[in-house]
Backbone as numpy.savetxt, mean C-alpha at the origin, in Angstrom:
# Nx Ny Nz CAx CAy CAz Cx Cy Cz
10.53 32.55 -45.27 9.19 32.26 -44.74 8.58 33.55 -44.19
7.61 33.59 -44.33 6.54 34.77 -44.07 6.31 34.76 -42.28
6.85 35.90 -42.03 6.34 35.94 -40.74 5.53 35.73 -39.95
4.07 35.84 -40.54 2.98 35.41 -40.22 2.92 33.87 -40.48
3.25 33.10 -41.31 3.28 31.55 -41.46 3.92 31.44 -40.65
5.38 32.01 -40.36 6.20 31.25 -39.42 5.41 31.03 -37.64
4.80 32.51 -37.17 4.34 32.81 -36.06 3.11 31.25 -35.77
2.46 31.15 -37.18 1.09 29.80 -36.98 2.10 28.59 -36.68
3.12 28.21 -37.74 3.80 26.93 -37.33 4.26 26.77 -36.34
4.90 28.07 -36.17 5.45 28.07 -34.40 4.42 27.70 -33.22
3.37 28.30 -33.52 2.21 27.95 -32.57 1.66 26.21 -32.70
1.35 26.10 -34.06 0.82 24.69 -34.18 2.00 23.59 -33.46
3.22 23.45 -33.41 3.97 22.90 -33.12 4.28 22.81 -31.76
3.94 24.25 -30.99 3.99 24.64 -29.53 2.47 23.38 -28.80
1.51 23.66 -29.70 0.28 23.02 -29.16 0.15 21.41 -29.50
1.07 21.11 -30.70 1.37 19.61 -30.81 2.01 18.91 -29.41
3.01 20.28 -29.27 3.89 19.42 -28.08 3.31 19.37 -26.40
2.34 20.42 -26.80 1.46 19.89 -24.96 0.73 18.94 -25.48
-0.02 19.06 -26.25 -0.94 18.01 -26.50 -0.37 17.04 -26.03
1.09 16.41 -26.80 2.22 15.27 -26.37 2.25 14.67 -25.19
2.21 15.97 -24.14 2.89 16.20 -23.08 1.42 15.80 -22.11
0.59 16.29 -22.52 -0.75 15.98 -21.73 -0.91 14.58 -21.90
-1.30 14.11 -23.12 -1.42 12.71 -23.58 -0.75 11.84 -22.65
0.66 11.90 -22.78 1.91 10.89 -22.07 1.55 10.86 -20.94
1.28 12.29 -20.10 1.06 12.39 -18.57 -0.57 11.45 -17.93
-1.22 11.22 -18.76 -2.32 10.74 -18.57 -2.54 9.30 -18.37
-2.14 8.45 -17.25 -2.05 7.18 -17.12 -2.77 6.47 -17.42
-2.20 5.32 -17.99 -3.72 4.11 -19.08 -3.31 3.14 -18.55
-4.22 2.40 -18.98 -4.88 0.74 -18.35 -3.88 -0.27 -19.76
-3.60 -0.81 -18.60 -2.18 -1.51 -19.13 -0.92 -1.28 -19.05
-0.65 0.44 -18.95 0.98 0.61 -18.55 0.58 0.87 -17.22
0.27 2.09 -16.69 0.17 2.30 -15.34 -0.30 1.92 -14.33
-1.60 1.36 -15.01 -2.62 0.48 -13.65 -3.39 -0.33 -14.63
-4.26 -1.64 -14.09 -4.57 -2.56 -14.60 -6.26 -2.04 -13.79
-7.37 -3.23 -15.13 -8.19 -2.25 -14.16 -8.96 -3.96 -13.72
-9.30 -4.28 -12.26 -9.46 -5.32 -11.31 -10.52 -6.30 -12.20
-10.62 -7.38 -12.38 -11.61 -8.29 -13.15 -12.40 -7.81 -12.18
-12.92 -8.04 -10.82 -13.82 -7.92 -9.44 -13.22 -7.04 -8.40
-13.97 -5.83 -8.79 -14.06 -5.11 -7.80 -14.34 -5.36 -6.11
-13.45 -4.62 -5.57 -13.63 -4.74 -4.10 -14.80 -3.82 -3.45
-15.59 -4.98 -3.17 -16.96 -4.15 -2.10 -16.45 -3.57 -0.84
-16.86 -2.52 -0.84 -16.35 -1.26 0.31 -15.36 -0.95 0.29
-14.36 -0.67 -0.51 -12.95 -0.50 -0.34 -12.92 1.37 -0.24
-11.71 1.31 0.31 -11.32 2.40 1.15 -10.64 3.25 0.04
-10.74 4.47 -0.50 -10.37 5.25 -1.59 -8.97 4.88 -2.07
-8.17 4.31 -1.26 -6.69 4.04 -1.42 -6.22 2.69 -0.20
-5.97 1.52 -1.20 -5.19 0.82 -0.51 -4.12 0.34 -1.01
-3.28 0.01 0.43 -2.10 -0.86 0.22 -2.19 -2.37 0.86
-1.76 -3.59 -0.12 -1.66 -4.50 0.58 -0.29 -5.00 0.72
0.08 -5.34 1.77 1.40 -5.40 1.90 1.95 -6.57 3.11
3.40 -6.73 3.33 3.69 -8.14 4.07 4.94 -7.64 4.86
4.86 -7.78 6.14 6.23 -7.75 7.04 6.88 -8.49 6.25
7.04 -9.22 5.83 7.82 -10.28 5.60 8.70 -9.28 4.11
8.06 -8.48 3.56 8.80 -8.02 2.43 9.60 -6.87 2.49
10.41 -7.36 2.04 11.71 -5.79 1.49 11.80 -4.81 1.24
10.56 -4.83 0.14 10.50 -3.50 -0.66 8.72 -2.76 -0.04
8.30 -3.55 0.57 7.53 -3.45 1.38 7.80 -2.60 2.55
8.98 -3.18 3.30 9.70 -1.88 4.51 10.00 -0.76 3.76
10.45 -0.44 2.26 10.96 0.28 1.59 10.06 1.73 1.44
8.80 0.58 1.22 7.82 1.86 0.51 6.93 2.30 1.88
7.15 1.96 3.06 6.77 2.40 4.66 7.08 3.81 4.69
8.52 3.85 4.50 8.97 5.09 4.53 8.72 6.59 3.84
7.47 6.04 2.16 7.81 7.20 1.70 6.19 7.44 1.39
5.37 6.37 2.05 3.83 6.56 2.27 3.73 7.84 2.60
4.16 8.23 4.19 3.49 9.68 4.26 3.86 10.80 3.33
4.56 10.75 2.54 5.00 12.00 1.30 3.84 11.33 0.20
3.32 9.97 0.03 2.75 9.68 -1.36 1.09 10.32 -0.41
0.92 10.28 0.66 -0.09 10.60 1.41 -0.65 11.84 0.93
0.59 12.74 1.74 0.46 14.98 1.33 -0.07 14.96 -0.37
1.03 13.99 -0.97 0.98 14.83 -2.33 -0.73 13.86 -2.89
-1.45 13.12 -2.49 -2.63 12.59 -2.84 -3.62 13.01 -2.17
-3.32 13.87 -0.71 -4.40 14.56 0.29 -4.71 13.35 0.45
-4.75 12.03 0.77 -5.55 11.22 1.16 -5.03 10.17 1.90
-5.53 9.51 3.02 -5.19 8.57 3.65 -5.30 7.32 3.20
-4.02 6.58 3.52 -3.72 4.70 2.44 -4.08 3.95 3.54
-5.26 3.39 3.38 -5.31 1.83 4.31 -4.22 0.62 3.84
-3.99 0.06 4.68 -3.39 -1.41 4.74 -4.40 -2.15 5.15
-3.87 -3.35 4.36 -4.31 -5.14 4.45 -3.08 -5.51 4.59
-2.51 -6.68 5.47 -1.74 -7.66 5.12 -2.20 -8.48 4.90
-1.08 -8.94 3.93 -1.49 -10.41 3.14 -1.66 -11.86 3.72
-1.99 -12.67 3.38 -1.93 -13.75 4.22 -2.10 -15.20 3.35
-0.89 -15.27 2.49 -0.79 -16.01 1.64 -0.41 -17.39 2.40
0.19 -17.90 2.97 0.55 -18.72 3.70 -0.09 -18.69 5.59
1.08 -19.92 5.89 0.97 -19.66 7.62 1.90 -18.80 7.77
3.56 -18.54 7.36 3.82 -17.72 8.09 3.39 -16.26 7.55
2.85 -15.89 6.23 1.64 -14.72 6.54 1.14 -14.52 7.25
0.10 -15.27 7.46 -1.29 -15.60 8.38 -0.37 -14.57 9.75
0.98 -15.28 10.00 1.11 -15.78 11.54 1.87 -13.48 11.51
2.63 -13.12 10.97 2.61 -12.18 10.43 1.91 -10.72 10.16
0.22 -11.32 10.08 -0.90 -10.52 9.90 -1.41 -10.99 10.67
-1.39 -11.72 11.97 -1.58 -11.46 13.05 -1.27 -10.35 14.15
0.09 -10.55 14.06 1.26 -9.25 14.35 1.06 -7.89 13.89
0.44 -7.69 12.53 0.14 -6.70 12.41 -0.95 -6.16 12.92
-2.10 -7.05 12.58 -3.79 -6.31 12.94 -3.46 -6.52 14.77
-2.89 -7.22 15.06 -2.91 -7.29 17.07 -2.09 -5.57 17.40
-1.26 -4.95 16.41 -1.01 -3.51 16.58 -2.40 -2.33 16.31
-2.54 -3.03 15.02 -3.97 -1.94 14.14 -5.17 -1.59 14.98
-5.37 -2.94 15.71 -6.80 -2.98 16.35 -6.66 -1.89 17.59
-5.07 -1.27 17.86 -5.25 -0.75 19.07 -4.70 1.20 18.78
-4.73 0.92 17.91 -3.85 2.52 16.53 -5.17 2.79 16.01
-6.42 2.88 16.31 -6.77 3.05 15.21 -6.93 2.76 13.66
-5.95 1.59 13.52 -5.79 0.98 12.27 -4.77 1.26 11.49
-3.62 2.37 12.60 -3.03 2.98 11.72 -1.88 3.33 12.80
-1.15 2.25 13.08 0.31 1.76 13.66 1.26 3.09 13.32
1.89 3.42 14.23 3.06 4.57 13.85 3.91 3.91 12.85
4.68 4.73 12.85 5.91 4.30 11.84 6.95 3.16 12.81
6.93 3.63 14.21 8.08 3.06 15.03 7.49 1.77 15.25
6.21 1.87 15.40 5.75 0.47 15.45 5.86 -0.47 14.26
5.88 0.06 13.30 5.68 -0.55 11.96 7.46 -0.70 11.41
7.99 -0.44 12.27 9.64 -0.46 12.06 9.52 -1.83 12.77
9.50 -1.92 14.11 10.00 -2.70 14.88 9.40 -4.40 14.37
8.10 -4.02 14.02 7.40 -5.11 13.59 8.23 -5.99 11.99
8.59 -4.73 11.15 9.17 -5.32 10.05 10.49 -5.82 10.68
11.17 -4.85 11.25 12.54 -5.52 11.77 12.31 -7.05 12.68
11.42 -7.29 13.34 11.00 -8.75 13.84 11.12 -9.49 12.89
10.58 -9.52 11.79 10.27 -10.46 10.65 11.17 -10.57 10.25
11.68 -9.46 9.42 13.26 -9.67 8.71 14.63 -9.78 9.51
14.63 -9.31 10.49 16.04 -8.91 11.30 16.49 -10.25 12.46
15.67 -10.47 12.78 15.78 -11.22 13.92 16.72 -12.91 13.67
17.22 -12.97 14.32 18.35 -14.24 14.17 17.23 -14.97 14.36
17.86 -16.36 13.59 17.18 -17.58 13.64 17.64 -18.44 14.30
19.04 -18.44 14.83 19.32 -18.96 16.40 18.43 -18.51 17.23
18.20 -18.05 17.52 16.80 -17.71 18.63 15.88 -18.44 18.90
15.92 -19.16 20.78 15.01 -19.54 20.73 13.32 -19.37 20.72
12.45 -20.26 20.81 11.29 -19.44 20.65 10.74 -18.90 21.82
11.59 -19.16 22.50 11.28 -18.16 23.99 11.69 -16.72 23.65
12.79 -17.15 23.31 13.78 -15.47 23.13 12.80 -14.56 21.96
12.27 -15.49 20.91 11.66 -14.66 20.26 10.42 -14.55 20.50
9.50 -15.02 21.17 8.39 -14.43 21.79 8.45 -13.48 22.89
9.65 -13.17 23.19 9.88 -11.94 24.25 10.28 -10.82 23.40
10.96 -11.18 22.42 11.54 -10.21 21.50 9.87 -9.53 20.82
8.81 -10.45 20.38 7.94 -10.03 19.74 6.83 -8.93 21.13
7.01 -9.75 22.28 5.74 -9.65 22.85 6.68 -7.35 23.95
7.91 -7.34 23.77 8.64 -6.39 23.85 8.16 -5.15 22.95
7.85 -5.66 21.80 7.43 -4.45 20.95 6.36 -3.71 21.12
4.98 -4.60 21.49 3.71 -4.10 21.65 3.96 -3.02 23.45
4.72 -4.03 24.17 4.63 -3.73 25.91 5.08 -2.15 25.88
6.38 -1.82 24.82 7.31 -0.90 24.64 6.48 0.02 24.13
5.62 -0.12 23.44 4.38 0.75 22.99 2.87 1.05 23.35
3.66 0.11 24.63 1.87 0.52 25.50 0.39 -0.56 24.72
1.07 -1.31 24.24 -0.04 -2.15 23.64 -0.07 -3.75 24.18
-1.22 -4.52 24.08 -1.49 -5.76 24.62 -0.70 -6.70 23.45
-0.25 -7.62 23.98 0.58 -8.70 23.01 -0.48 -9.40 22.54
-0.32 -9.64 21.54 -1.11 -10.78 20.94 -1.59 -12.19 21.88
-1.13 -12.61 22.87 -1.96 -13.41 23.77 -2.36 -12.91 24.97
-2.37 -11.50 24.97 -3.03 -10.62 26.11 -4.48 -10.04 25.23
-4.80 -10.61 24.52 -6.01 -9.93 23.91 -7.37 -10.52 24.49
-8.07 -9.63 24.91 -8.97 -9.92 25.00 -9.83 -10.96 24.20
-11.05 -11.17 24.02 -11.90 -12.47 23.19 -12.48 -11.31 22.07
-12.87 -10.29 22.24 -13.59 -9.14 21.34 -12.43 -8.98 20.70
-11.16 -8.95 21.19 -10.05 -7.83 20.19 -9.76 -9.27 19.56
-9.47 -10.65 19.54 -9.02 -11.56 19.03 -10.08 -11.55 18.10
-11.40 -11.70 18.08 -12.68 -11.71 16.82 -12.31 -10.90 15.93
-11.95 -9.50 16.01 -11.44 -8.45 15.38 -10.40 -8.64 14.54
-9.27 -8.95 15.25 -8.02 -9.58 14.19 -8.15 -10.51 13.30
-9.42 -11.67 13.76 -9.82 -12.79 12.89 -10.68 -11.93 11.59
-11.55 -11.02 12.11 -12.18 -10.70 10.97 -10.91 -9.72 10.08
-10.44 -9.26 10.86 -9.30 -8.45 9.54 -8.40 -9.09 8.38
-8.24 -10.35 8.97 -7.57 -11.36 8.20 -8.55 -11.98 7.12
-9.39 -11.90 7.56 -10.74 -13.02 7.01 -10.43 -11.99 5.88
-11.07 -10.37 5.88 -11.32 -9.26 5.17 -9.75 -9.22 4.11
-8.57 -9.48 4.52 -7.47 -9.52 4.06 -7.40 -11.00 2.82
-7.96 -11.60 3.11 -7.96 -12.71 2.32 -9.02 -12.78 1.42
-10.07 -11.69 1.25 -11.27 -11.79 0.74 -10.36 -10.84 -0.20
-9.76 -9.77 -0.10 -9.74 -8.88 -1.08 -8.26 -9.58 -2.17
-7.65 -10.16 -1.40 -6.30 -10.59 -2.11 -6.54 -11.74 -3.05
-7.43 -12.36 -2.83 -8.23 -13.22 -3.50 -8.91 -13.11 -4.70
-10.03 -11.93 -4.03 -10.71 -10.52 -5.57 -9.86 -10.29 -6.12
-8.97 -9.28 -5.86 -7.81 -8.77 -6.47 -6.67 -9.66 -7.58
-6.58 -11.02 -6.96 -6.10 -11.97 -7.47 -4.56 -11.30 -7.46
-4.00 -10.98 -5.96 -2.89 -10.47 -5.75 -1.91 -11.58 -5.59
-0.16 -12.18 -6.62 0.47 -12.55 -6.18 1.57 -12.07 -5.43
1.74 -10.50 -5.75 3.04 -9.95 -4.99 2.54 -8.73 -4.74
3.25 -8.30 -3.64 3.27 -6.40 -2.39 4.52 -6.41 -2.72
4.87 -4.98 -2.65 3.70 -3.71 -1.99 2.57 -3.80 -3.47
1.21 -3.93 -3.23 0.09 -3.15 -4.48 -0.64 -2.63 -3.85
-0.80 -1.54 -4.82 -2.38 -0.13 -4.68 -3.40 -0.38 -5.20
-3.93 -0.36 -4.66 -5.74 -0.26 -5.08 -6.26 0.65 -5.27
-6.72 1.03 -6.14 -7.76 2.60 -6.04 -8.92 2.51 -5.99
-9.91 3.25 -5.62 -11.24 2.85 -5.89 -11.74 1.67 -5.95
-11.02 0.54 -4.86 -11.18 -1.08 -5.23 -11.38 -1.34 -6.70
-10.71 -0.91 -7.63 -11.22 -1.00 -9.22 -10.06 -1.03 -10.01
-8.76 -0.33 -9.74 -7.69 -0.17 -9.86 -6.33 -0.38 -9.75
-5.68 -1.58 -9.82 -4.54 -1.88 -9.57 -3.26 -0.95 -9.92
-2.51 -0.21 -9.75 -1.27 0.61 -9.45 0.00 -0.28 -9.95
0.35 -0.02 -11.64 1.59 -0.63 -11.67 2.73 0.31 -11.11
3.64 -0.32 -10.16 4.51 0.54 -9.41 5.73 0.67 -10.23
5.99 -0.30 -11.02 7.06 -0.33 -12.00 6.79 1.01 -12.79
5.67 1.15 -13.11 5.80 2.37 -14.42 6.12 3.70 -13.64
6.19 4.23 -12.25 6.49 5.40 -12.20 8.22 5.62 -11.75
8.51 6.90 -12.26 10.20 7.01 -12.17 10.17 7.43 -10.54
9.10 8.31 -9.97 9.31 9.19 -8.66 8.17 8.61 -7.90
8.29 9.37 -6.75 7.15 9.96 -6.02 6.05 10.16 -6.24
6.41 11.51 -6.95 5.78 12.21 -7.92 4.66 12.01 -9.04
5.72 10.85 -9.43 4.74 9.97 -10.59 3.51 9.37 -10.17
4.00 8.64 -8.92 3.79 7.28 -8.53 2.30 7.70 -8.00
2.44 9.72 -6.98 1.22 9.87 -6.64 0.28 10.64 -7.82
1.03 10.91 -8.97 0.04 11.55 -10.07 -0.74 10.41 -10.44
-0.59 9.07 -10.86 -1.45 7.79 -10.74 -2.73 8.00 -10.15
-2.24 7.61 -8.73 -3.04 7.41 -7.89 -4.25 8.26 -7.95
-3.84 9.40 -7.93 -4.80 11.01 -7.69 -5.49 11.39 -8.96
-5.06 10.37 -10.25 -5.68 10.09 -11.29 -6.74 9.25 -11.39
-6.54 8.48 -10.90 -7.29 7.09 -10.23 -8.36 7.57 -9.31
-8.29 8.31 -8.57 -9.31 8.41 -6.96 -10.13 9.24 -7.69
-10.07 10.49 -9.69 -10.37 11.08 -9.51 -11.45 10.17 -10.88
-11.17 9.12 -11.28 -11.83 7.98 -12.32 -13.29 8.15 -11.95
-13.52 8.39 -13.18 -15.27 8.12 -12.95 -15.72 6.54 -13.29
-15.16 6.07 -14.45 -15.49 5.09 -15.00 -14.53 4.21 -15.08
């Protein structure tokens, strides 16, 4: 083979394989994210909706602030409120949010999941309303029946707002991402981090 032929094939083959490589990296509607029948009015560039009550939910707590850095952008939460003990749940949560800024530490957001999941069910409901009303006191915050009438309206409307979008969304299971209220985040398709925030930061950057 002619050196010069060989040097073009070598090249054409070099540029087949980014092409490849670009293509694959470029997340589509249907493997990576689904795109929402009804969009969410006002939604926040990035959300999560999510449930004390879930597993993999405490799971993905932990690795938010790294999916955060690598997206530059801040993830709102909704909890869900599929049921009463949702409801009762996303109470617990927004009675923290309303007093964070909306945006509960991690230790708080430990203690709260560990309530839900951890806590014996021998317990009476004395023991566990001390156990619950311990977490907020321990953090300098009002318990959920120390709330004022303004901060209780507040939690009602967050829930109200929590049930409006899970509804739109037509969400049956958390942890899910939202992007651009337009965008659902399949979490299954990414292997990393990495992946998971190249999505996203793909998504926030969607025109259409």
């Amino acid at each position: 083979m002619k050196p010069l032929l060989k040097t073009a094939l070598l090249l054409l083959v070099s540029v087949l394989t980014l092409a490849g490589c670009n293509d694959n990296a470029t997340p589509k509607a249907g493997n990576q994210y689904t795109v929402l029948a009804t969009p969410i009015k006002d939604a926040p560039p990035v959300l999560e909706v999510f449930s004390l009550a879930c597993s993999h939910c405490r799971k993905m707590e932990t690795i938010v602030p790294e999916i955060k850095k690598l997206i530059g952008s801040n993830i709102e939460q909704v909890h869900v409120t599929f049921n009463q003990s949702a409801q009762a749940a996303a109470m617990f949560y927004y009675t923290a949010a309303i007093q964070s800024d909306d945006h509960p530490t991690f230790k708080v957001m430990e203690a709260l999941f560990s309530f839900i999941q951890d806590t014996p069910k021998t317990l009476t409901p004395e023991q566990r309303e001390a156990k619950l009303n311990a977490i907020y006191h321990d953090n300098g915050m009002l318990s959920p029946e120390q709330l004022s009438e303004t901060q209780q309206k507040q939690v009602i409307t967050l829930m109200e707002r929590s049930q409006t979008i899970v509804s739109e969304a037509k969400l049956d299971a958390v942890p899910a991402f939202i992007v651009q209220g337009k965008y659902l985040v399949n979490i299954g398709s990414a292997n990393n981090v990495q992946d998971f925030a190249h999505i996203i930061k793909y998504l926030m950057a969607k025109k259409s």
